[in-house]
Every structure is written in C-alpha cells, then in structure tokens.
C-alpha positions, 0 to 999 in steps of 0.5 A: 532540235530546231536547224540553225538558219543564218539571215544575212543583215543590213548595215545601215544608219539608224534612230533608236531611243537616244542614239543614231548610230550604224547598226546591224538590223532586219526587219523582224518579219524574216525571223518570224517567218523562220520561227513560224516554220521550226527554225533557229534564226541567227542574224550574219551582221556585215563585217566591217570594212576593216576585215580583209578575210571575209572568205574565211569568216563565211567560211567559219560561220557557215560551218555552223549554219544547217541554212542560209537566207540572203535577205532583202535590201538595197542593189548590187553594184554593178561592177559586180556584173561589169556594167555601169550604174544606172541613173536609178541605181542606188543604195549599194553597200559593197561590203555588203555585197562582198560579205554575201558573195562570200557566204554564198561560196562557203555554203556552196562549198558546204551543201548548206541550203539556201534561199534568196528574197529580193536582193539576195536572188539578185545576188545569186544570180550575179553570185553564178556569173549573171546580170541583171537589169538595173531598173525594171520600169524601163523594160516593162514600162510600169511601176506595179513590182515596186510602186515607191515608199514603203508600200509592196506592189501584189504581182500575180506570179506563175510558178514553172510546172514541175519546179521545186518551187510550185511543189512548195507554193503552188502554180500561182502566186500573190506576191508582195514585191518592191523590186526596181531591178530583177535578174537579167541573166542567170548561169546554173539556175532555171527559171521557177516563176515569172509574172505577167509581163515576163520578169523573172520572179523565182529561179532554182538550181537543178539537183537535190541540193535546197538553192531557190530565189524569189524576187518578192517577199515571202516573209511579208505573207509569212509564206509558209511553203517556202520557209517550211521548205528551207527549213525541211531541206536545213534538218535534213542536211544536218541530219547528215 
C-alpha cells in the first residue's frame, strides 16, 4: 500500500466561485509531487484558534501518518526565535506556526519521516532552537532567491559531498526559490547545501532517521530524488 504523507496546509482568505471565505488550501503541486512518487497525500488543515490541545491533536494525527511534509508559506514569527520583526517580516500566521511546531514534536516523538520546503525548513530549524535571518537581501544584497510576485528565482545550489541529500539529487541543483528569509542558525541539523553567495539551501539531521529541508521548491520541478526519498524512507517506517 501507498504510505500515508500528511501536507501541513495554509490558512488563508480565499475567492472560489461565489464565495470568499477562510480556507484551507495548497497548491496542488505538493500532492502531485507525493503521488508522482507512490505516495497517499493528506492535507493537515490549521486548527482553529479556538482549539487549545494542539499537542495532543499532532499527536493523534500523526500517529496515522508514515511521513510529514511541512510545506511552504508565509514567515515565522519571530518570537518564536526571540528577536523582533523585521521591516520585511510579513504574513505571519501563529496558529500556523504553533500547529506545525506541534506536529514536529509528535513526529519526533514518533520516528515519522520528514521533509521541510521553504517555510517549513525555517520552521525545523526554529523548531530545534534556531534562528533565522528575516530578510535575506539585506545579507547578500541581491533579490535572485525571490525576485517578487509569483515568479521563482533558479538558484544554482551545491549539495555537501556525502550528504542524505546529494544521495537523492546529486552535487548540483537548479532550484526554483522564492525565499525572502533563510535560516540563520540550525542546532541538531548540518548543512546539506548552499548557494553561490553562502545561504544555507538544505540541511539534514545526522542518523538513520528521514529529517531533511530544502529552502527552494521541489514540487514546482516535481523533484523526483527528494519526494521518491521521503516517500522510500515513509514505506520503510510503516513496514516496521
């Protein structure tokens, strides 16, 4: 049987058809990716605000889950990693933030595979006790990782040499970014790739355990080497 792969979702305004309304939502790229690569993907909508036991919520979810994705979105707020907002800082959703932390903690707790995109290796690495440098521009004085609007940027990204990571995509990388923030400090993961001008594009935690980030977007390419990864490492955990 397909592994079960839970998306961790956006919670955000939307327009379809008649309505406008709150919802729960993804870009189907994500599933598509999962499903390209033999796996079962469910969504994780954002619990309400009104939910209190979001701990015991990630942990009933994810005991049902053989892997996790946290998926892309909007930043972290930085109180999470006790430092004050950046100018640049924006769409921060703290339920959001609170409910993927949470389901980070139960799939630690667990052994459940997991793989970070964008946001969510921001969120792993604040998830660990890291920090994170809140707009990127302003350290490497370029806009290439995310050039603005709904366009990526391709960043030419190395992967380390002998990293879980270049075992699933090889030493180099054309990666679709739209990144404004990257990950400043990172306890419990090693570097796995960077770009040309230094920022941190991947990291992984050592041990047999599936726990890898990217900073770009995989499932725009539908990367097969790192979804086929996730989803090798989430049969292999429900096989016992």
């Amino acid at each position: 049987m397909s592994p079960v792969i839970g998306l961790s979702t956006y919670r955000e305004l939307s327009l379809h058809g008649v309505w406008r309304e709150v919802s729960d939502l993804l870009p189907s790229t994500y599933a598509d990716a999962v499903r390209h690569a033999g796996g079962a993907p469910v969504l994780l909508p954002v619990p309400p605000p009104e939910t209190q036991a979001f701990a015991d919520l990630a942990t009933t979810v994810c005991a049902r889950l053989d892997g996790l994705i946290v998926s892309g979105g909007g930043d972290v707020d930085p109180a999470r990693y006790d430092a004050d907002p950046h100018p640049r800082t924006g769409g921060v959703l703290p339920e959001r933030d609170a409910w993927e932390l949470a389901l980070l903690d139960a799939a630690a707790e667990r052994g459940v595979p997991v793989l970070g995109i964008c946001r969510g290796m921001q969120v792993m690495a604040v998830h660990g006790g890291g920090s994170l440098q809140q707009h990127v521009p302003d350290e490497v004085g370029h806009t290439e990782h995310s050039p603005g609007g709904d366009v990526y940027g391709v960043t030419a990204v190395t992967t380390v040499e002998g990293s879980l990571l270049q075992r699933l995509v090889g030493s180099t990388v054309s990666a679709d970014c739209h990144h404004h923030q990257a990950v400043a400090e990172h306890p419990g993961y090693a570097p796995a790739a960077t770009a040309e001008d230094g920022t941190l594009e991947a990291m992984e935690a050592p041990g047999p355990r599936f726990c890898l980030a990217v900073q770009w977007h995989p499932e725009e390419a539908t990367d097969a080497g790192l979804f086929a990864g996730l989803v090798a490492a989430a049969r292999a955990f429900a096989a016992g």
